[in-house]
Predicted model as a PDB file, atoms N, CA, C, CB and O in Angstrom, pLDDT in the B-factor column:
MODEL        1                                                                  
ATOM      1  N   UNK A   1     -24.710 -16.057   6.397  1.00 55.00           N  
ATOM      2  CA  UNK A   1     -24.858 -14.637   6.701  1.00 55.00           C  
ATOM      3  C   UNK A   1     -24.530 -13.813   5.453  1.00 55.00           C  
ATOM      4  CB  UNK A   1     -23.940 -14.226   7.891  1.00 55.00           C  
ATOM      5  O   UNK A   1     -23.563 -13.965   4.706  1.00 55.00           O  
ATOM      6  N   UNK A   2     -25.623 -12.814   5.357  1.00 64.00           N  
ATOM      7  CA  UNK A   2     -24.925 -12.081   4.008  1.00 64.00           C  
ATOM      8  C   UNK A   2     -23.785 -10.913   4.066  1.00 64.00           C  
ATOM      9  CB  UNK A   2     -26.087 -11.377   3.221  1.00 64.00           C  
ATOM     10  O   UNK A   2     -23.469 -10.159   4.987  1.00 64.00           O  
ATOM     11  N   UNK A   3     -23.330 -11.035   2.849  1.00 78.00           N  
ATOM     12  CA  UNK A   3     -22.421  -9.307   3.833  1.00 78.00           C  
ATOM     13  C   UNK A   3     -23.336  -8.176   3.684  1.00 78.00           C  
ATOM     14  CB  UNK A   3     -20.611  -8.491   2.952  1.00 78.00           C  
ATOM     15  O   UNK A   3     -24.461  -8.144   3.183  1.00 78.00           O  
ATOM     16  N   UNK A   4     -22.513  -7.101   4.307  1.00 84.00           N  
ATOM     17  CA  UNK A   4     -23.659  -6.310   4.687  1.00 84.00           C  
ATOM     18  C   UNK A   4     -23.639  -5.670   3.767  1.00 84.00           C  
ATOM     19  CB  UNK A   4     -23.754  -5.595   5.837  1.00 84.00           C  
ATOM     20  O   UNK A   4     -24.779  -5.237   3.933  1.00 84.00           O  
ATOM     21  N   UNK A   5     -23.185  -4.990   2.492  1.00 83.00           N  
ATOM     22  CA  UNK A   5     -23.306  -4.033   1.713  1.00 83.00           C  
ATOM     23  C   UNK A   5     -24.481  -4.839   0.856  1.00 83.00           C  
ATOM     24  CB  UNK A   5     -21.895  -3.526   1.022  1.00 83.00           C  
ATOM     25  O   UNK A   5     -25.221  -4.053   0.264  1.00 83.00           O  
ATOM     26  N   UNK A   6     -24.862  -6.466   0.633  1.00 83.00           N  
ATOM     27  CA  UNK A   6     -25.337  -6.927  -0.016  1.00 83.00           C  
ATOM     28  C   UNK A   6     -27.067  -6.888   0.513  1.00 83.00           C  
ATOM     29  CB  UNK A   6     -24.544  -8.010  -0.194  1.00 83.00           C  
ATOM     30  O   UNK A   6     -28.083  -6.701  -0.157  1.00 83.00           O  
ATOM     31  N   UNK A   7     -26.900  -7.128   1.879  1.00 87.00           N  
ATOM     32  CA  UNK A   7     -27.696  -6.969   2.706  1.00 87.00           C  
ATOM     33  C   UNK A   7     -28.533  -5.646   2.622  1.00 87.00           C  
ATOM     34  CB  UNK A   7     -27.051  -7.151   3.757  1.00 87.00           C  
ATOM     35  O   UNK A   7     -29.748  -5.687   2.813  1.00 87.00           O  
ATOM     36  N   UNK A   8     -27.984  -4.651   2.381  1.00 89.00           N  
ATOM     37  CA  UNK A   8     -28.399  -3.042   2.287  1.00 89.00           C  
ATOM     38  C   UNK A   8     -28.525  -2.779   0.909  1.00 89.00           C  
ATOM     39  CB  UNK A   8     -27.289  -1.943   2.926  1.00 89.00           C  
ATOM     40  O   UNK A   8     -28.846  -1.624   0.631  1.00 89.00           O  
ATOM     41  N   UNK A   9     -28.343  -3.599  -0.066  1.00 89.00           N  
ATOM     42  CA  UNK A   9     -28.805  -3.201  -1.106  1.00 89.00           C  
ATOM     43  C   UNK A   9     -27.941  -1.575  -1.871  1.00 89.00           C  
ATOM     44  CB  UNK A   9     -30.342  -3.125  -0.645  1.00 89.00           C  
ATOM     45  O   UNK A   9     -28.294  -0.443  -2.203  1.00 89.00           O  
ATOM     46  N   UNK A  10     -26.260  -2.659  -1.833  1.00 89.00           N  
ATOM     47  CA  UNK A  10     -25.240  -1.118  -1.543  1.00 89.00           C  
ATOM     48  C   UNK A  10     -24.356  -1.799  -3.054  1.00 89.00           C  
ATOM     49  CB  UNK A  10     -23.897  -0.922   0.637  1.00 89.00           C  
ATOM     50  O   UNK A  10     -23.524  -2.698  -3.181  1.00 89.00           O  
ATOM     51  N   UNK A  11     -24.774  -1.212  -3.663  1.00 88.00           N  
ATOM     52  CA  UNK A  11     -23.537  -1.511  -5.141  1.00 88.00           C  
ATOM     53  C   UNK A  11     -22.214  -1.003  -5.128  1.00 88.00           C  
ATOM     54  CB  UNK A  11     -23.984  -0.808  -6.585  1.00 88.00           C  
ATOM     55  O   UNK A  11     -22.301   0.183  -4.808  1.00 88.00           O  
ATOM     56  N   UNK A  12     -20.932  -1.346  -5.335  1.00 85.00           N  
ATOM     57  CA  UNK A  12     -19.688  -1.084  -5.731  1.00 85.00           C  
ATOM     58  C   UNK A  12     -19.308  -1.425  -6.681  1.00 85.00           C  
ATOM     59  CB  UNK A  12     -18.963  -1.351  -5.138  1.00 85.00           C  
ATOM     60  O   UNK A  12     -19.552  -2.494  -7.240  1.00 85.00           O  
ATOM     61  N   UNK A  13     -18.609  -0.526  -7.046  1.00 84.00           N  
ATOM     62  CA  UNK A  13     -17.934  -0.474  -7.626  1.00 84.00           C  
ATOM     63  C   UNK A  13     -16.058  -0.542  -7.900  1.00 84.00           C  
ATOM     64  CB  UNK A  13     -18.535   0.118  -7.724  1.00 84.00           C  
ATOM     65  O   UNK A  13     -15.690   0.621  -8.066  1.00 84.00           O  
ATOM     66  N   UNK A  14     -15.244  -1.200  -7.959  1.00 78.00           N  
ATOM     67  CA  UNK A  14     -13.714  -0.950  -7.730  1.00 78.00           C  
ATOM     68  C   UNK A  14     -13.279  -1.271  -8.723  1.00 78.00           C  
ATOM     69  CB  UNK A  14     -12.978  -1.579  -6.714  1.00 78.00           C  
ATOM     70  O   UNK A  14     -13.391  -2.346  -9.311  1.00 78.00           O  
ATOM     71  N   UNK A  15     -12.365   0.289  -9.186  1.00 80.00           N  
ATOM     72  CA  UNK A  15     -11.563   0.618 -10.130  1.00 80.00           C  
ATOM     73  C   UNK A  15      -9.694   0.451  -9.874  1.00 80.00           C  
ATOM     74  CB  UNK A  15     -12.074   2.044 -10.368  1.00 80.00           C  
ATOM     75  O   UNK A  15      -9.143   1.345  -9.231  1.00 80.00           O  
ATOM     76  N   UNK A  16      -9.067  -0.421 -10.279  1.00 76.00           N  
ATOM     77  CA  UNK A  16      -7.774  -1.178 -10.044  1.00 76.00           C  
ATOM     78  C   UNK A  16      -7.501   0.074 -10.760  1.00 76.00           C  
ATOM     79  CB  UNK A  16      -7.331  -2.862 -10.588  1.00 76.00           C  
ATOM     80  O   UNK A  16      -8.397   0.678 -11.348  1.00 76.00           O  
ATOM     81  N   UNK A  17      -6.265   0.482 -10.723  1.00 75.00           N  
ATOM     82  CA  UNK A  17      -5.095   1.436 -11.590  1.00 75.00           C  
ATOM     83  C   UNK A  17      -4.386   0.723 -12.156  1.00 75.00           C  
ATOM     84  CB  UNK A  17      -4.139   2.335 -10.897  1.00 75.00           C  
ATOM     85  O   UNK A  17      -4.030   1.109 -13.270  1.00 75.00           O  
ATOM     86  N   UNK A  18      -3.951  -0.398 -11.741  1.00 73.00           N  
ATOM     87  CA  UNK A  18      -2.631  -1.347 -12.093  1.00 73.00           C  
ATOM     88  C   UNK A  18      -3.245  -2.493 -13.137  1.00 73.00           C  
ATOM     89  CB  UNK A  18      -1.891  -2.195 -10.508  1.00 73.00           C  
ATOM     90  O   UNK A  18      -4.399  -2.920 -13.094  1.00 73.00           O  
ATOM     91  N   UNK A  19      -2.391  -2.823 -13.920  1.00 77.00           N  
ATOM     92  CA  UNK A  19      -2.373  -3.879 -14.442  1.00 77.00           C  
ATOM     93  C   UNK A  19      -2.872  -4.952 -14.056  1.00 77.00           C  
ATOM     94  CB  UNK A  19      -1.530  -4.045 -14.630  1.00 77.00           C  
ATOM     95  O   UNK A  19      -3.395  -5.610 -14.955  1.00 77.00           O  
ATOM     96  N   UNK A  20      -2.904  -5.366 -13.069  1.00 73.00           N  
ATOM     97  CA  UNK A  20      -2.850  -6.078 -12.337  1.00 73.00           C  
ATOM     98  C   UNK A  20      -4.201  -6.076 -10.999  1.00 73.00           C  
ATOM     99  CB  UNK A  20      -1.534  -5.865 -12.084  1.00 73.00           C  
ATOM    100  O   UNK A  20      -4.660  -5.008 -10.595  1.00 73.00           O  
ATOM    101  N   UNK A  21      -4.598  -7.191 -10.552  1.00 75.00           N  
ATOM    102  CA  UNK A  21      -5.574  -7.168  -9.562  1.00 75.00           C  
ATOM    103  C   UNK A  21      -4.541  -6.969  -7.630  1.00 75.00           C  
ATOM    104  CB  UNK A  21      -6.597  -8.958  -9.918  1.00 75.00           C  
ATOM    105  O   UNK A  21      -3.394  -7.388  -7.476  1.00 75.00           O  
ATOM    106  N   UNK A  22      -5.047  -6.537  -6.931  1.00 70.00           N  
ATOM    107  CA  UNK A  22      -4.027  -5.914  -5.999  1.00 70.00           C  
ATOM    108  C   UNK A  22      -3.276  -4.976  -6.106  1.00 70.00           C  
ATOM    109  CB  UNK A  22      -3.305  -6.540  -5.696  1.00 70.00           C  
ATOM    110  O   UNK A  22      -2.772  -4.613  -5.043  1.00 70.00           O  
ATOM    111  N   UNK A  23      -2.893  -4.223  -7.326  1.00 68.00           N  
ATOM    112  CA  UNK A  23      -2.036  -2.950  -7.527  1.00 68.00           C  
ATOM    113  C   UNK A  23      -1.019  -3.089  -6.612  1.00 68.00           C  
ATOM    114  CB  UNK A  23      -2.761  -1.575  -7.312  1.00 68.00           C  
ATOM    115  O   UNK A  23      -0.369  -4.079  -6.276  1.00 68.00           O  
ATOM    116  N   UNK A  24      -0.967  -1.369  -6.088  1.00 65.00           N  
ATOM    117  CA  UNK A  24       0.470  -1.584  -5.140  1.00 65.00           C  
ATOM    118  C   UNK A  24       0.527  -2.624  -4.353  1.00 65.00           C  
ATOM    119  CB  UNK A  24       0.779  -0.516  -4.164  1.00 65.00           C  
ATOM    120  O   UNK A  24       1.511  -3.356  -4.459  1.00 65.00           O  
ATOM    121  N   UNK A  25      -0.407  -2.908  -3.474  1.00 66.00           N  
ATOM    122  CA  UNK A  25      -0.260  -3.992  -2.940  1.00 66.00           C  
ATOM    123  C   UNK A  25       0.627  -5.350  -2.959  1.00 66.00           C  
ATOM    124  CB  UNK A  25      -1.090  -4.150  -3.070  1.00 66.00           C  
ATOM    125  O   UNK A  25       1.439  -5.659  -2.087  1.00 66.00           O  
ATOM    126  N   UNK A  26       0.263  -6.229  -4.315  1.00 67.00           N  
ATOM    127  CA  UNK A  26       0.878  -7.072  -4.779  1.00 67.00           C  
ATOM    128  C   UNK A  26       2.250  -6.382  -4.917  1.00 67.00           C  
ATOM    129  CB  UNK A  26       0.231  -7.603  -5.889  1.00 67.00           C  
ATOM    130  O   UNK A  26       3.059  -7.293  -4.743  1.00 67.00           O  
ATOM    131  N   UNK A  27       3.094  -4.949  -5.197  1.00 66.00           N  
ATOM    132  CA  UNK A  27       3.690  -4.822  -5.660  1.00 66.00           C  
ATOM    133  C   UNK A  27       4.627  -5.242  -4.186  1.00 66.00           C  
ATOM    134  CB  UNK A  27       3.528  -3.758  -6.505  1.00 66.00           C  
ATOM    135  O   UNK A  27       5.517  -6.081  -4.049  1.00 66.00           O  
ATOM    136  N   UNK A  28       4.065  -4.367  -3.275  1.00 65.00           N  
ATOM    137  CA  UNK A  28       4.645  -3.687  -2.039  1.00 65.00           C  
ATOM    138  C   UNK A  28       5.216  -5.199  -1.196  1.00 65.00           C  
ATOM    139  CB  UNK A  28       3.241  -2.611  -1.055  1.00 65.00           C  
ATOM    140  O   UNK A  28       5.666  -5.053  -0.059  1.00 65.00           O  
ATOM    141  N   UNK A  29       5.179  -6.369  -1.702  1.00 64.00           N  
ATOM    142  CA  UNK A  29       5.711  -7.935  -1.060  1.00 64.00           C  
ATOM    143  C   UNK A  29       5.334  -7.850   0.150  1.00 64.00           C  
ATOM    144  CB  UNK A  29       7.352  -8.355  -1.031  1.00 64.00           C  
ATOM    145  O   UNK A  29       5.961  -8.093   1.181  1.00 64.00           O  
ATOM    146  N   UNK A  30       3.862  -7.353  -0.067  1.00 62.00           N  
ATOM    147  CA  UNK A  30       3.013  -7.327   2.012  1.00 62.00           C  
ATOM    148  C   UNK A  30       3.433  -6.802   2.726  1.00 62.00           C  
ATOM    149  CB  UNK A  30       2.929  -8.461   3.074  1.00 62.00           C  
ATOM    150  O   UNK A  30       3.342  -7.106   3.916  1.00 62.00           O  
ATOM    151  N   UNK A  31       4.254  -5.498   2.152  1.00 65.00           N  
ATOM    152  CA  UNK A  31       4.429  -4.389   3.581  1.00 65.00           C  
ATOM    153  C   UNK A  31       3.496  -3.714   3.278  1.00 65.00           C  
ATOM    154  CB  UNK A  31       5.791  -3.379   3.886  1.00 65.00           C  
ATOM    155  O   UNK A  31       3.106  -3.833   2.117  1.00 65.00           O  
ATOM    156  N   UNK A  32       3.076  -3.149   3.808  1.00 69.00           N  
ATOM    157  CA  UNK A  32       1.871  -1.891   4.430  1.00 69.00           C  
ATOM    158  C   UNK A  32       2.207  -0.599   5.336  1.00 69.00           C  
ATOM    159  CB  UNK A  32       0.810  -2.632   5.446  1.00 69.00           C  
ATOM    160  O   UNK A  32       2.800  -0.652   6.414  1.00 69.00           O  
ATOM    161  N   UNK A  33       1.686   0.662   4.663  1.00 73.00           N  
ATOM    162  CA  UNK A  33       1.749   1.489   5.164  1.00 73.00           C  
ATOM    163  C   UNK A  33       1.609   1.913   6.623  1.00 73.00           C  
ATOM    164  CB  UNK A  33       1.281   1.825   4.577  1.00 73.00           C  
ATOM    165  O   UNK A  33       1.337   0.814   7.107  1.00 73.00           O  
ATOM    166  N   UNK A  34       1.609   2.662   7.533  1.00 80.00           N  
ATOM    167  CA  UNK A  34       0.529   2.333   9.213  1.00 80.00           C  
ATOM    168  C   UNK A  34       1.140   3.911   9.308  1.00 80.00           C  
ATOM    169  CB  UNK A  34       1.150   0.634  10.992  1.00 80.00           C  
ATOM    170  O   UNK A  34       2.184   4.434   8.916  1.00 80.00           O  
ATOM    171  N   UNK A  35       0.181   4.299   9.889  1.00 84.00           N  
ATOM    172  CA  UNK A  35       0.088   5.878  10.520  1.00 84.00           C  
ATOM    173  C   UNK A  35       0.134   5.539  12.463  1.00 84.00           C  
ATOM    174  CB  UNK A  35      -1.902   6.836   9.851  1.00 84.00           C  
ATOM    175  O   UNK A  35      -0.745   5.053  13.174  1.00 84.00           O  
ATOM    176  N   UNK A  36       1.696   6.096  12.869  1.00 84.00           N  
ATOM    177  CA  UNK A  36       1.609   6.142  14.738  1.00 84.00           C  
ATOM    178  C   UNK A  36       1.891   4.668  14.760  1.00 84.00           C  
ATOM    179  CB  UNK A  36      -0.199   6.656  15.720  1.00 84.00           C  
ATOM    180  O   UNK A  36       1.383   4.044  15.692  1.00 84.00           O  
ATOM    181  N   UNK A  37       2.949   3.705  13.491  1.00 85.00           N  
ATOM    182  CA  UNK A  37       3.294   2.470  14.426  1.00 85.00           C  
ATOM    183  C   UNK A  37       3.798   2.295  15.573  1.00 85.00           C  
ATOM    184  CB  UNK A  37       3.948   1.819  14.009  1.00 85.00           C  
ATOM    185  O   UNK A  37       3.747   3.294  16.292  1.00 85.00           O  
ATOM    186  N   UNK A  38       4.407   1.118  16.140  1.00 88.00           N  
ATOM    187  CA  UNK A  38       5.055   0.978  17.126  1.00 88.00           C  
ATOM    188  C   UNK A  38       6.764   0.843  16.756  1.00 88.00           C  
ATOM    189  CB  UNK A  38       4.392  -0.150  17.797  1.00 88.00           C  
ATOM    190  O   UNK A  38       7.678   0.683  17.565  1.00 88.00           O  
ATOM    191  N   UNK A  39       6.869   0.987  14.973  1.00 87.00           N  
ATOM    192  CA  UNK A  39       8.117   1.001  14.796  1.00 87.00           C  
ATOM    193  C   UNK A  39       7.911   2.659  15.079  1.00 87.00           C  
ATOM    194  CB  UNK A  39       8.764   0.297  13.334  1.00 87.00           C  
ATOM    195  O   UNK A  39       8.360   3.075  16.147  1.00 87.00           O  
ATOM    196  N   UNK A  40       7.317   3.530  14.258  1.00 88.00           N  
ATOM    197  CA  UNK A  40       7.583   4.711  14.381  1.00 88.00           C  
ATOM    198  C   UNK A  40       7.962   5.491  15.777  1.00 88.00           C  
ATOM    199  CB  UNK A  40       6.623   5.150  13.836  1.00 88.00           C  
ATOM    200  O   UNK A  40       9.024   6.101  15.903  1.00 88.00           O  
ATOM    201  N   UNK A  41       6.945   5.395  16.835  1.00 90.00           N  
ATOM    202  CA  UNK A  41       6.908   5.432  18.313  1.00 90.00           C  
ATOM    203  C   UNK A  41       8.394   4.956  18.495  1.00 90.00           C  
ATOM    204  CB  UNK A  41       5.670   4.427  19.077  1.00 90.00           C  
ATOM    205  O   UNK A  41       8.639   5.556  19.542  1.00 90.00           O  
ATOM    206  N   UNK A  42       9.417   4.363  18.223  1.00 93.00           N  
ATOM    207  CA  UNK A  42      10.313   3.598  19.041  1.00 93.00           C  
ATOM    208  C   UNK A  42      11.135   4.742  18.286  1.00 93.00           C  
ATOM    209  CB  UNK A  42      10.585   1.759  18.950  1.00 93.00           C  
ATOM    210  O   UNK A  42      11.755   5.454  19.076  1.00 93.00           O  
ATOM    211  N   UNK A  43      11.277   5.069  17.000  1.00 93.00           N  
ATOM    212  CA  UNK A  43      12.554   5.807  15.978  1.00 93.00           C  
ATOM    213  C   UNK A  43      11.585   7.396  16.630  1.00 93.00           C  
ATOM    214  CB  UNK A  43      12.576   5.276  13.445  1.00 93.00           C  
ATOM    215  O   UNK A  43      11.728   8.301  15.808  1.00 93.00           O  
ATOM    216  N   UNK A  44      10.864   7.759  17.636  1.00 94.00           N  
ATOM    217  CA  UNK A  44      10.244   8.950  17.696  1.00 94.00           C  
ATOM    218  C   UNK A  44      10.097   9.794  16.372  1.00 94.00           C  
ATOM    219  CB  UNK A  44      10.920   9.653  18.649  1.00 94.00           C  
ATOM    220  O   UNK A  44      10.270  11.012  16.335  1.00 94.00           O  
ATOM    221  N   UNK A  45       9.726   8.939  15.190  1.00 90.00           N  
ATOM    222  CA  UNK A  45       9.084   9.799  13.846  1.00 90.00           C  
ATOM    223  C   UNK A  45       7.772  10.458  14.325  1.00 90.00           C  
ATOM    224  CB  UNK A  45       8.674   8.726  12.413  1.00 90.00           C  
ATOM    225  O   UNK A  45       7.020   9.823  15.065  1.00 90.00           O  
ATOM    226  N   UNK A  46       7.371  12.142  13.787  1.00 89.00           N  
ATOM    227  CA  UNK A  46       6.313  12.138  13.964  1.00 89.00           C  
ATOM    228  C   UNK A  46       5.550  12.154  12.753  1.00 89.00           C  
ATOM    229  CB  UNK A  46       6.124  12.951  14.732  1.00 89.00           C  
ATOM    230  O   UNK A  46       5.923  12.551  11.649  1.00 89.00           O  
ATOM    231  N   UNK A  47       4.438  11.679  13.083  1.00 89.00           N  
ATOM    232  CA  UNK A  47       3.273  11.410  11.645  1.00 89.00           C  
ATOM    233  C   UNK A  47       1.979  12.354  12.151  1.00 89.00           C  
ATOM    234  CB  UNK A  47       2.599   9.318  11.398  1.00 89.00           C  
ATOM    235  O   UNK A  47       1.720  12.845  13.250  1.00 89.00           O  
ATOM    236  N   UNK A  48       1.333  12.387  10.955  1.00 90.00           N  
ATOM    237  CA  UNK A  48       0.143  13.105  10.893  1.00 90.00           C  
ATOM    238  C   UNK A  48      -0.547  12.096   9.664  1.00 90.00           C  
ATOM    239  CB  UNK A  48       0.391  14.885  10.534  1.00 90.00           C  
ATOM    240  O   UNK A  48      -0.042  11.101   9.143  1.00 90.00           O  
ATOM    241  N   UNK A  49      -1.812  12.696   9.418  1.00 89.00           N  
ATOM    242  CA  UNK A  49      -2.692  12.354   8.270  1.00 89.00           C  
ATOM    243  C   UNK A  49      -2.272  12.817   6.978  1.00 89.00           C  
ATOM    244  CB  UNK A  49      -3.986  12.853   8.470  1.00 89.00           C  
ATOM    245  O   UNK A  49      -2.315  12.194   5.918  1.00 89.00           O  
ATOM    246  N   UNK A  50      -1.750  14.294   7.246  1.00 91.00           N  
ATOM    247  CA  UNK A  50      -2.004  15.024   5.973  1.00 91.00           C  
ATOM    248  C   UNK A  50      -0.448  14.415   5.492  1.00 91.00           C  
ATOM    249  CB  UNK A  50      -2.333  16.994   6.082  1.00 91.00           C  
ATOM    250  O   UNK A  50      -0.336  14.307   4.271  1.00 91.00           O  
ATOM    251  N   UNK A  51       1.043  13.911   6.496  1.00 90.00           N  
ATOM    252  CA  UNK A  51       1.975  13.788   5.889  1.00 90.00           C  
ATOM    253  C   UNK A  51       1.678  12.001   5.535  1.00 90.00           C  
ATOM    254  CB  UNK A  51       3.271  14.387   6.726  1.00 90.00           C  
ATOM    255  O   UNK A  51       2.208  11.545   4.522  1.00 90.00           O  
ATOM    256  N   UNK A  52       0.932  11.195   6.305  1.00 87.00           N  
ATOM    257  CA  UNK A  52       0.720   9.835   5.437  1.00 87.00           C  
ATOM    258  C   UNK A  52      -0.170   9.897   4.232  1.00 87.00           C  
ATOM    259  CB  UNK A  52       0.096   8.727   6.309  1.00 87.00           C  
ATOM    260  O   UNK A  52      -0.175   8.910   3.495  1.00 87.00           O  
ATOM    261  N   UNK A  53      -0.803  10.762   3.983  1.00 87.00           N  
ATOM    262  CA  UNK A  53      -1.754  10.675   2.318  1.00 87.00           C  
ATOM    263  C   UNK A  53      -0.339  11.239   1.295  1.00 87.00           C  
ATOM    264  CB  UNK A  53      -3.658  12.259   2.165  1.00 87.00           C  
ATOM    265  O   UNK A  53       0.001  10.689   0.247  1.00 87.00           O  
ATOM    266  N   UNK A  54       0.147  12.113   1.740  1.00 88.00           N  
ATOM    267  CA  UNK A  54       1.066  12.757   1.599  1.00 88.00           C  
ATOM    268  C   UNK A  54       2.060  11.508   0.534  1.00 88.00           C  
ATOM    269  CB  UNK A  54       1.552  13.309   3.137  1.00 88.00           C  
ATOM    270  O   UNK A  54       2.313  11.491  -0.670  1.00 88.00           O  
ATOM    271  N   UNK A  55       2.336  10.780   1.423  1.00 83.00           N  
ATOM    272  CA  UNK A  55       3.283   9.825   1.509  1.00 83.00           C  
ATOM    273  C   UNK A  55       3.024   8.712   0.406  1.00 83.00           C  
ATOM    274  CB  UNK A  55       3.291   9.289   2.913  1.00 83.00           C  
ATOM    275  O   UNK A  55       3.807   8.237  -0.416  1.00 83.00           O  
ATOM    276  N   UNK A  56       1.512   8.409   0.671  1.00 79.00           N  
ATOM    277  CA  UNK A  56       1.285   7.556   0.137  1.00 79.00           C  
ATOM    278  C   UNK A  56       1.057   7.904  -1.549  1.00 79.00           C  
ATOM    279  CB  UNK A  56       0.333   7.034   0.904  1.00 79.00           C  
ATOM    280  O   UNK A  56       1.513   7.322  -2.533  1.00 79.00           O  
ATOM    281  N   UNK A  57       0.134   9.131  -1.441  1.00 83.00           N  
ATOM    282  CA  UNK A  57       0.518   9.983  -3.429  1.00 83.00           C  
ATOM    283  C   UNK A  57       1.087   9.646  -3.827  1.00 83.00           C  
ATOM    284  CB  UNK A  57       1.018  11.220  -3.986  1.00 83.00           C  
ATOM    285  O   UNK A  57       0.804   8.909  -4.772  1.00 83.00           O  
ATOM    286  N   UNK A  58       2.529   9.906  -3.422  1.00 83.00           N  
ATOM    287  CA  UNK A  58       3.979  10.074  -3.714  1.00 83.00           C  
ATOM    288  C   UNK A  58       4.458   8.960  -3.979  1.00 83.00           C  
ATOM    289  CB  UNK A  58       4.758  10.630  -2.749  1.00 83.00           C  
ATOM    290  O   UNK A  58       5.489   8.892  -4.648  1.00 83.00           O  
ATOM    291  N   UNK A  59       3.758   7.721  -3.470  1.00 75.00           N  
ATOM    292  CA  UNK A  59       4.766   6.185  -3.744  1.00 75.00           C  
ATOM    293  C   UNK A  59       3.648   5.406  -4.510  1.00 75.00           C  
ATOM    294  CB  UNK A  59       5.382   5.107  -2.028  1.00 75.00           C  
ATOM    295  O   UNK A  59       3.767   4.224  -4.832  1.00 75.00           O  
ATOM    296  N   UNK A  60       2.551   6.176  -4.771  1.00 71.00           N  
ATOM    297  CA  UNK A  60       1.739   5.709  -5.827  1.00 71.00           C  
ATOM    298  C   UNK A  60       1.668   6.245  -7.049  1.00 71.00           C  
ATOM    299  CB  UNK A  60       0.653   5.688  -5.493  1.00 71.00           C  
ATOM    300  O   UNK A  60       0.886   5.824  -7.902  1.00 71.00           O  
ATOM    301  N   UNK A  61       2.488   7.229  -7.234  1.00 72.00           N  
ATOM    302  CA  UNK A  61       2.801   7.900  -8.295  1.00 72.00           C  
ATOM    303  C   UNK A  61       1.641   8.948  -8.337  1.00 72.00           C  
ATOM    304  CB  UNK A  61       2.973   6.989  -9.520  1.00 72.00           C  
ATOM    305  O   UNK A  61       1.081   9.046  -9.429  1.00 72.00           O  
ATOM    306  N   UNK A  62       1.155   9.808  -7.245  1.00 65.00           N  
ATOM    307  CA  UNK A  62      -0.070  11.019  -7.416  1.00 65.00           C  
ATOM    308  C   UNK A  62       0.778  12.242  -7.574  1.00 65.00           C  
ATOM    309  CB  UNK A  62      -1.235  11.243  -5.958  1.00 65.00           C  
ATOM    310  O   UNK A  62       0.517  13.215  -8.283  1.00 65.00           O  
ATOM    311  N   UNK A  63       1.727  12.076  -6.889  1.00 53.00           N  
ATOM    312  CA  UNK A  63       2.574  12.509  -6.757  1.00 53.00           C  
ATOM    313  C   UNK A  63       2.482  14.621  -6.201  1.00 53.00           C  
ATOM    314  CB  UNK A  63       3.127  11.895  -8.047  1.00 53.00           C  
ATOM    315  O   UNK A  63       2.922  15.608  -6.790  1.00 53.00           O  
ATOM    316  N   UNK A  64       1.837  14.509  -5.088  1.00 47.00           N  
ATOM    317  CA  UNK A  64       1.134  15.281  -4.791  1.00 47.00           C  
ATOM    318  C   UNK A  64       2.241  16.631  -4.092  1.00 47.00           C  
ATOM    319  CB  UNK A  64       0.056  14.511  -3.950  1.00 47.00           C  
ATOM    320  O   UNK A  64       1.746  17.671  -3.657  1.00 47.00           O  
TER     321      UNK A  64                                                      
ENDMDL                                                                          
END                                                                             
């Protein structure tokens, strides 16, 4: 099966920031961000969109 961007005749492009292949990622030891977890829900944090991009700028150095 092909994938589909290949399939559609869809070019990408991806530009790493980091040194490194995975960027924050690799950095972050496989935690991940999540907007409305089920940890959050339990500590009643509230989240939005604009405060997780927010968030995420900020620990990627956008620093917004």
């Amino acid at each position: 099966m092909q994938p589909i961007l290949q399939k559609n005749k869809i070019n990408v492009l991806m530009i790493e920031k980091m040194d490194r292949i995975g960027g924050n990622s690799v950095l972050s030891q496989q935690d991940f961000a999540v907007m409305g977890s089920d940890l959050q829900k339990k500590e009643n944090i509230q989240d939005s969109v604009e405060l997780f991009l927010k968030d995420l700028n900020k620990a990627g150095g956008g620093g917004v």
